[in-house]
C-alpha positions as CSV (number, residue, x, y, z in Angstrom):
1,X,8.8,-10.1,-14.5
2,X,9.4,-6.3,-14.3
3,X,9.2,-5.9,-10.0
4,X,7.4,-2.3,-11.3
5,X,4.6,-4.1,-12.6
6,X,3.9,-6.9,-10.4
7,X,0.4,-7.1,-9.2
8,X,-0.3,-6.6,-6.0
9,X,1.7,-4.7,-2.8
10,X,5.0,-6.9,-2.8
11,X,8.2,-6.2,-0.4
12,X,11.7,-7.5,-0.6
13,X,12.8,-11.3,0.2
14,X,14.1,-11.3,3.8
15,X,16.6,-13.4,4.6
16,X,17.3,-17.3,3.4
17,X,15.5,-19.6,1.2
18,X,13.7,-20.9,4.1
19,X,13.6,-17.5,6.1
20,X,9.6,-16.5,6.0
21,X,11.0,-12.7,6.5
22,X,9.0,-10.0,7.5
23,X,4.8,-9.8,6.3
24,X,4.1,-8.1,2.9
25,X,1.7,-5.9,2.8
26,X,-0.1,-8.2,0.7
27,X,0.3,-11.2,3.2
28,X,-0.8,-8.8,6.0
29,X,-4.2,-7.0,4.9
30,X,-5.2,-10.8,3.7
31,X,-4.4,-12.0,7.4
32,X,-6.6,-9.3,8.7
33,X,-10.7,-10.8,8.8
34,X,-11.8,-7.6,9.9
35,X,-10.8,-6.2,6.3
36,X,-13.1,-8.4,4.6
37,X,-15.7,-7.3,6.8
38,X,-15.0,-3.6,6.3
39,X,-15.0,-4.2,2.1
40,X,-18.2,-5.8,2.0
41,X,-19.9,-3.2,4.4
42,X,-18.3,-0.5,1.5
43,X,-19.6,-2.6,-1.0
44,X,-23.1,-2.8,0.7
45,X,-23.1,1.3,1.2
46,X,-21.7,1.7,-2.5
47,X,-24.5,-0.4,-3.7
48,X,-27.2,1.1,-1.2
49,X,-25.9,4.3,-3.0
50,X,-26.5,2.9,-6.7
51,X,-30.2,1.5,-5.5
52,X,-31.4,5.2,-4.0
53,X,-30.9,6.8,-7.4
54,X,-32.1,3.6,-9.5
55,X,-35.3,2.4,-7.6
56,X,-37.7,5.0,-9.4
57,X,-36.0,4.3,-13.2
58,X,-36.6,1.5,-15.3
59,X,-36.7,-1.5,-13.8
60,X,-33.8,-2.9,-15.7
61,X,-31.2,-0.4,-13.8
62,X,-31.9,-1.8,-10.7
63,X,-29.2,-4.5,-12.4
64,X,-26.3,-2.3,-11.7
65,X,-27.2,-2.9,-8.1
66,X,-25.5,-6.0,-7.9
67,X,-22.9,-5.7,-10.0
68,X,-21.7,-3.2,-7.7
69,X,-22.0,-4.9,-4.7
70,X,-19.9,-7.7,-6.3
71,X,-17.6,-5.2,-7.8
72,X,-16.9,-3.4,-5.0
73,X,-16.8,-6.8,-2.7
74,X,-14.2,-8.1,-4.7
75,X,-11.8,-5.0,-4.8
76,X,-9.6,-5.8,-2.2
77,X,-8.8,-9.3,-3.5
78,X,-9.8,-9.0,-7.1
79,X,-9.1,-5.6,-7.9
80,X,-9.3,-5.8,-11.7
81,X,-12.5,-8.2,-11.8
82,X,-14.2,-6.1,-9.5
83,X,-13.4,-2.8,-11.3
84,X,-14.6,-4.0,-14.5
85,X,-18.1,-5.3,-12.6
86,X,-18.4,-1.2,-11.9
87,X,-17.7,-0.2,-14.8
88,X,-20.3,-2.8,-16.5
89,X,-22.7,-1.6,-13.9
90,X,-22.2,1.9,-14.8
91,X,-22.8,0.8,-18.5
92,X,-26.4,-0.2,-17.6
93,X,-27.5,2.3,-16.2
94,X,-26.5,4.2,-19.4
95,X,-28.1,1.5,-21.6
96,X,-31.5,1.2,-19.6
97,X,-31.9,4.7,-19.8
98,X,-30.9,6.2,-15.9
99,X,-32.1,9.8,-15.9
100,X,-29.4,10.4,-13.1
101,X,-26.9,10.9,-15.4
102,X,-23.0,10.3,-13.3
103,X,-24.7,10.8,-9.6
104,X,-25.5,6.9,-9.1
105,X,-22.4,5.8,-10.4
106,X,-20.0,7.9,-9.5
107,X,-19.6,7.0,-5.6
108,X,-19.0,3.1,-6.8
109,X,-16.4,4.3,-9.9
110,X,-14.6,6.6,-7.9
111,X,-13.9,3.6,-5.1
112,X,-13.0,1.1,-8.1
113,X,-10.4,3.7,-9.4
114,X,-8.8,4.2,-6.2
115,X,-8.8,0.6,-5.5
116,X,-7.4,-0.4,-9.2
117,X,-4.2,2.1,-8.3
118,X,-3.7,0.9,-5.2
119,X,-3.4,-2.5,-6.6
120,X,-1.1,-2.3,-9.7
121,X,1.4,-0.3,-11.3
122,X,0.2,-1.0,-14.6
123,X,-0.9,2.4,-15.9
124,X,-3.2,1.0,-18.5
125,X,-5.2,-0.6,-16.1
126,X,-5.9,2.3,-15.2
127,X,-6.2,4.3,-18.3
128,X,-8.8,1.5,-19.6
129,X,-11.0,1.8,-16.5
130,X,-10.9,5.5,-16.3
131,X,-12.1,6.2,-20.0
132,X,-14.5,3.3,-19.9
133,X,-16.3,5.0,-16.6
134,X,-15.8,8.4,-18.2
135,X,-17.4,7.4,-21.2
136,X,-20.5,5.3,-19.3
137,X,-21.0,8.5,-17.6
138,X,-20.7,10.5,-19.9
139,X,-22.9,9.5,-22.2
140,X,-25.9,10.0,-21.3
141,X,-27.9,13.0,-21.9
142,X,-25.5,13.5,-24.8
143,X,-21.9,13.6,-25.1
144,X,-20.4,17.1,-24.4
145,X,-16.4,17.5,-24.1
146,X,-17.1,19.2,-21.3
147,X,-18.8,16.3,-19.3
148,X,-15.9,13.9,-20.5
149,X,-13.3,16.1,-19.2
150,X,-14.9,16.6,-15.7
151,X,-15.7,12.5,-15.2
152,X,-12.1,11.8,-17.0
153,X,-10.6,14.2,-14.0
154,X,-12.4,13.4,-11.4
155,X,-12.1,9.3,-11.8
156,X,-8.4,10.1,-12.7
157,X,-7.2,11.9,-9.2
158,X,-9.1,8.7,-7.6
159,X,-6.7,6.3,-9.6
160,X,-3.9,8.7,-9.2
161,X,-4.1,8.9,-5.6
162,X,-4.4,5.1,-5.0
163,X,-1.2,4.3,-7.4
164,X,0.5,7.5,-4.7
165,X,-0.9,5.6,-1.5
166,X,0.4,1.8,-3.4
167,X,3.8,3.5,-3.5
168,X,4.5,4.6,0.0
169,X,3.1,1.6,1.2
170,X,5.3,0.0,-1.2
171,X,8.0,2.5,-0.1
172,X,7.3,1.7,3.8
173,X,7.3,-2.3,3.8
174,X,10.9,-1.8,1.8
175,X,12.4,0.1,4.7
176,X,11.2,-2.3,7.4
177,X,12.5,-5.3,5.6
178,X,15.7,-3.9,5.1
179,X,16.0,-2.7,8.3
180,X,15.3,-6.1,9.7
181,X,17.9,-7.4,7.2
182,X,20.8,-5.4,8.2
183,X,19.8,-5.1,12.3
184,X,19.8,-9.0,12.7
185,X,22.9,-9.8,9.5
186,X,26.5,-8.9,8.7
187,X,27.3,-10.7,5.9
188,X,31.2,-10.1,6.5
189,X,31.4,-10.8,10.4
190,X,29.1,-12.8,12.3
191,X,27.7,-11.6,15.7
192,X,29.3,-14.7,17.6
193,X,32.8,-12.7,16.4
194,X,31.8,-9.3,17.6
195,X,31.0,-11.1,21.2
196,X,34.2,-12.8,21.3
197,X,36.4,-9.4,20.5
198,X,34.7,-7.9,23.2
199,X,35.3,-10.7,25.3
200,X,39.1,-10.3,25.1
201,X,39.2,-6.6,24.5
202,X,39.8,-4.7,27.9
203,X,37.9,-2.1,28.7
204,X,35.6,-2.7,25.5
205,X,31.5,-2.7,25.5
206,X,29.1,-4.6,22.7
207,X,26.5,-2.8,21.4
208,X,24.0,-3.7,18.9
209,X,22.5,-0.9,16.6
210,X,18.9,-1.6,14.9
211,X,18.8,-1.4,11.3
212,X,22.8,-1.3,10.6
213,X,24.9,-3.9,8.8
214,X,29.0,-3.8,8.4
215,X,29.5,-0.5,8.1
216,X,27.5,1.3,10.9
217,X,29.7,5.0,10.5
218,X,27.8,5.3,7.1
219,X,24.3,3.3,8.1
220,X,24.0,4.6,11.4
221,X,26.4,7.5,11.6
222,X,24.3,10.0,14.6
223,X,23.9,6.5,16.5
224,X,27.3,5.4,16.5
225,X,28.5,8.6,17.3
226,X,26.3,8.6,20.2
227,X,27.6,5.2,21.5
228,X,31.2,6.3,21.0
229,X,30.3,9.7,23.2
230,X,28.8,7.6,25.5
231,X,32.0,4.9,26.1
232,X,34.8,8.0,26.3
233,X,32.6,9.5,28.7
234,X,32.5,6.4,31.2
235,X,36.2,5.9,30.3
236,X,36.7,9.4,31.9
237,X,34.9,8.8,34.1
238,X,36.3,5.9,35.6
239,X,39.8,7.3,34.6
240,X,39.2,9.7,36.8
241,X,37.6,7.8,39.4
242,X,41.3,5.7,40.1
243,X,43.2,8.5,39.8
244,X,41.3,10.1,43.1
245,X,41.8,6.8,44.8
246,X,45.4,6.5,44.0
């Protein structure tokens, strides 16, 4: 499978076959309770939301009530089943006859959008969910360009900002994997080797620099430089420390 279109926030393999590497970001929001907590208490505000603008039409809107609350409940874990329960919620109140027009929905919709891009790379995903709340929205009191190009916008910078927030998480989890990678493995000497040089070295120190592999004057370059700065310093020092005792 194409790594650009998996589903869901993946990072790098760290390590062995039976290394369990560093959390995803996947692995850590579902380890987090407090998150389900915080998605439901959205969903509940989302679908308060829906029911303030629906209690006084026909009776039959007060259905999108629910689907909301599921839809947005399900987001963080179900990103694409919970999306399309919005956007069917935002299709009835279109097809019972909401005189609201996009207010009630469009709190709910814009939260599915964001969610959806935060959740997948795959653009028509997105597309499909944008178009289809556009055009719930925009249909009622008649279909105007005008009204399909505002709800078309505004759901799209929604999706579009989730799929920019995906990929610097994305972009974040990649950097602390490899850095864990290279600051605890050198695939061409092992640490037991480095301890032993320095061992029978004279004069020599060990240092360990986080997030560098074999070849630290490219990985690490300012840090190495630093270290090296650091050991000709004591070495004139204590050069010049036996020369004043001699």
């Amino acid at each position: 499978m194409d790594r650009a279109h998996q589903e869901g926030p993946i990072a790098p393999p760290v390590g062995g076959p039976d290394s369990p590497g560093p959390p995803t970001l996947g692995t850590s929001l579902g380890a987090m309770p407090h998150l389900d907590r915080a998605s439901w208490l959205v969903a509940a505000a989302c679908a308060a939301w829906a029911a303030a603008f629906s209690w006084d039409q026909p009776r039959w809107t007060l259905l999108a009530v629910p689907l909301v609350l599921v839809g947005v409940g399900l987001l963080p874990r179900r990103t694409k089943t919970g999306a399309a329960f919005v956007v069917a919620a935002a299709f009835v109140t279109f097809v019972t006859g909401s005189a609201w027009g996009n207010i009630d929905m469009v709190v709910p919709v814009a939260v599915a959008m964001f969610a959806l891009g935060r959740a997948s790379d795959r653009r028509w995903h997105g597309v499909v969910a944008v178009i289809g709340a556009a055009v719930a929205s925009s249909l009622r009191d008649g279909l105007t360009l005008d009204k399909v190009t505002i709800t078309v916008v505004l759901y799209g910078v929604t999706w579009v900002f989730g799929l920019v927030v995906r990929r610097r998480a994305l972009a974040a989890f990649a950097a602390v994997a490899r850095a864990a990678v290279l600051a605890n493995e050198d695939p061409v000497v092992p640490h037991e080797d480095n301890e032993r040089l320095a061992r029978e070295l004279p004069s020599a120190s060990l240092a360990l620099l986080d997030g560098c592999g074999h070849v630290p004057h490219e990985e690490c370059a300012p840090e190495l430089l630093q270290l090296i700065d650091d050991w000709l310093a004591a070495q004139t020092l204590e050069q010049a420390t036996a020369d004043v005792r001699e």
